[in-house]
Structures are given as structure tokens and as C-alpha cells.
C-alpha positions as CSV (number, residue, x, y, z in Angstrom):
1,X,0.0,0.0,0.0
2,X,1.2,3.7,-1.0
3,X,-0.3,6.7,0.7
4,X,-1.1,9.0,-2.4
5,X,-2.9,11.8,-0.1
6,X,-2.5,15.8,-0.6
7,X,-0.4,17.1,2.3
8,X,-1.7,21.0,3.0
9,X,0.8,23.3,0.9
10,X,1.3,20.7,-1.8
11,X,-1.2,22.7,-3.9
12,X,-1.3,26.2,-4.0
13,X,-4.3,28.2,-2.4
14,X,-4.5,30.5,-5.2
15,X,-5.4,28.4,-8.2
16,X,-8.9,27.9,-9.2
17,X,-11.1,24.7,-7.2
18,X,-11.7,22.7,-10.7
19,X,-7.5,23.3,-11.3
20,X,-7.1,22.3,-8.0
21,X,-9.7,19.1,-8.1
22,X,-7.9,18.2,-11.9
23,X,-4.8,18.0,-10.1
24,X,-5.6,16.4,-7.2
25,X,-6.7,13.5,-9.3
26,X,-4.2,13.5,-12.1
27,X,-0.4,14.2,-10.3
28,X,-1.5,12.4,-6.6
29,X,-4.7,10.1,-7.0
30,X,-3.6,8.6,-10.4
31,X,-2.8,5.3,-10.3
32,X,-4.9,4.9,-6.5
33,X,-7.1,1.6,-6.5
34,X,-9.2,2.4,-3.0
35,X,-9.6,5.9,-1.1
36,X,-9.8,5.5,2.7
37,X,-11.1,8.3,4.7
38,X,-9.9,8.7,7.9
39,X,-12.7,10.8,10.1
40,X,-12.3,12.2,13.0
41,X,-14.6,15.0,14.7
42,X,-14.0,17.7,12.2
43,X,-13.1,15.7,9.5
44,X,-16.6,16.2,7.2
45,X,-15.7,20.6,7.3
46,X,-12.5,19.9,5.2
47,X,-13.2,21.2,1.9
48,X,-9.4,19.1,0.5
49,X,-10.8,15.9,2.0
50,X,-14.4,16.2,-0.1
51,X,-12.4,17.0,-3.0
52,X,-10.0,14.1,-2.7
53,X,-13.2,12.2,-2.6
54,X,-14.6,13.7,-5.7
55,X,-11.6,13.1,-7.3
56,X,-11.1,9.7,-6.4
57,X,-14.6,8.6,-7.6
58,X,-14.4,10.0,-10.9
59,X,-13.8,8.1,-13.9
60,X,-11.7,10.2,-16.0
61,X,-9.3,9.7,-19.0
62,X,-6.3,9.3,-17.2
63,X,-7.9,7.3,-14.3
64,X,-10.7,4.9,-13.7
65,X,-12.1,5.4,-9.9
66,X,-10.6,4.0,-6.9
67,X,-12.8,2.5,-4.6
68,X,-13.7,4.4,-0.8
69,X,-14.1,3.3,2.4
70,X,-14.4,5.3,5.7
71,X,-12.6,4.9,8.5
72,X,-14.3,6.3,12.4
73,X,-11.1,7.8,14.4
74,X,-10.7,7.5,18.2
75,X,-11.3,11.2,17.6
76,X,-15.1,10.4,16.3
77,X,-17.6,11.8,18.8
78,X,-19.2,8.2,18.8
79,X,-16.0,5.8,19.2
80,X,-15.9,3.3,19.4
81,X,-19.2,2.3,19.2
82,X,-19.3,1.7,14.9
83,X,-22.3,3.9,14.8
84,X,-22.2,7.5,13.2
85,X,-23.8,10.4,11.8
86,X,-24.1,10.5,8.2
87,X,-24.2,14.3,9.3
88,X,-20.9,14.0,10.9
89,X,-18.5,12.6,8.4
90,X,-17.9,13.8,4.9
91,X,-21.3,14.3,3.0
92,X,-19.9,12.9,-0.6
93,X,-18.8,10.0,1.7
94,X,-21.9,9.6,3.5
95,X,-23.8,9.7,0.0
96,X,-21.7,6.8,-1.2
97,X,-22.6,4.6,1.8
98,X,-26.0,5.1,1.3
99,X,-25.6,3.8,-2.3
100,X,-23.7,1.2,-1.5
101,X,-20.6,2.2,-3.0
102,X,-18.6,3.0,0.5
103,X,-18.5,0.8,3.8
104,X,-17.5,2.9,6.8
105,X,-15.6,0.7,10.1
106,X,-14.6,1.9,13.3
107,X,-10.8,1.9,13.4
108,X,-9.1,-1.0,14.0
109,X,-5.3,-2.4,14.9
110,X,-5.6,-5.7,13.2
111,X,-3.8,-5.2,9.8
112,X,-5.8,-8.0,8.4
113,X,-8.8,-6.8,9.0
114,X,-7.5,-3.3,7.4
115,X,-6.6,-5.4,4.1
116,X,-10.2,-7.2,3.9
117,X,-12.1,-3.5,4.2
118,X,-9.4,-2.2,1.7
119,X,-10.1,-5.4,-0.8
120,X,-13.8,-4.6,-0.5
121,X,-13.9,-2.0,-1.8
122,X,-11.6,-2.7,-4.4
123,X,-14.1,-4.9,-5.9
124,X,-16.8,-2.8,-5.8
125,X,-15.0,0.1,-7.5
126,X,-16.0,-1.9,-10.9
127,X,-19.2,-3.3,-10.3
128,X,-21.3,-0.4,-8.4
129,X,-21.3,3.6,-9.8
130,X,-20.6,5.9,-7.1
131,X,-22.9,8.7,-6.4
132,X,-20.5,12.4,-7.4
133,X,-23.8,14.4,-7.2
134,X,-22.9,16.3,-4.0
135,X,-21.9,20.0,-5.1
136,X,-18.4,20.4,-4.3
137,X,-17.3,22.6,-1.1
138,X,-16.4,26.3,-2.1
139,X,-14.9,26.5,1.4
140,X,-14.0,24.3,4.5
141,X,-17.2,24.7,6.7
142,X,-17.9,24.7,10.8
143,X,-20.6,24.0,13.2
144,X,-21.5,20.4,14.1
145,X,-22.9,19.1,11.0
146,X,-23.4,19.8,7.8
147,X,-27.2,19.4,7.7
């Protein structure tokens, strides 16, 4: 497994959200096979991590999707209890669990377990369309939820 995330200042502020989302996708998601979310409390006002979840989803020239899964944090409000808030993690997310195309787990140490969640959704990047209908965040957001 290679970590092909966007570290902040490895894109400039300045350039335009679609440049920025093209980018995202072509020079760090590229050759990705599964997304994983990592959510913690404030995870779902982060307008880079809906973005990288856009990105990853979309089937583009360059690059067929990458499957996603979600991951609860021991920093999750609700941990470690595997029951959430779709209002409370990242809405493009939470819109591709209820279409089937994301799982979401409470975290876990057992690197097996990791692989079979990863795996998962790996198969399912090819056999179920993911829902990219969520308008994309302008900026990051606050308050508790996003609904």
C-alpha cells in the first residue's frame, strides 16, 4: 500500500477549485485503487478531503475510480461504538454509503482486518457507480454538521 494523499501546501491556495480538483486526481490520485477516509470530529468541514473524494470517484481519461471506504477515528464523537452520523462525516462520503458504493468501520489495529475493508472495496470500485452528485465545497465549513 502507498499513501497518495495531498499534504496541505502541496497545492497552491490560489489556483482555481476545478484546477485544483484536476490536479488532485491527475499528479496524486492517479494510479490509487481504493480511497480510505480517515474521520475524526471535524473531519466532514474539510473542503481538500471532499475534493480528494470527488476526485477519487471519478472516472476520467487518465484514471478509472478508486474505490472508498471510511474509517471512524478514536477522535469520532461516537468511538468506538461503529455507529455514526451521516451528518458528521464527509457528505460525498456519507452519499456513497447510502448507495452502497462506500463501507465505513470503526478503526481497528488488526492489519488484516485493514486489508479485507481495503479489498472490498476494491471490488466494488468496478461493479457499483458511485454517487459524485454532491456540489463540491467552495470552502471548508464549521458548526456540528453539515445538515
Amino acid at each position: 500500500m502507498v499513501s497518495r494523499s495531498v499534504d496541505e501546501g502541496d497545492i497552491s491556495d490560489y489556483l482555481p477549485a476545478e484546477t485544483v480538483r484536476q490536479k488532485i486526481r491527475d499528479e496524486y490520485l492517479r494510479d490509487s485503487t481504493v480511497t480510505v477516509v480517515l474521520i475524526g470530529k471535524n473531519t466532514w468541514q474539510r473542503k481538500h478531503v471532499d475534493w480528494e473524494i470527488g476526485s477519487s470517484i471519478r472516472d476520467t481519461k487518465f484514471n478509472s475510480r478508486s474505490g472508498l471506504l471510511g474509517v471512524l477515528l478514536p477522535t469520532y464523537p461516537s468511538f468506538p461504538i461503529n455507529r455514526y452520523d451521516y451528518n458528521t462525516i464527509p457528505p460525498r462520503l456519507s452519499d456513497n454509503i447510502k448507495c452502497e458504493y462506500a463501507d465505513i468501520y470503526a478503526w481497528d489495529e488488526n492489519p488484516l482486518v485493514i486489508q479485507d475493508w481495503i479489498h472490498r472495496a476494491f471490488l466494488k470500485r468496478n461493479t457499483l457507480i458511485p454517487d459524485n452528485s454532491y456540489p463540491p465545497f467552495i470552502y471548508n465549513r464549521s458548526g456540528e454538521r453539515w445538515t
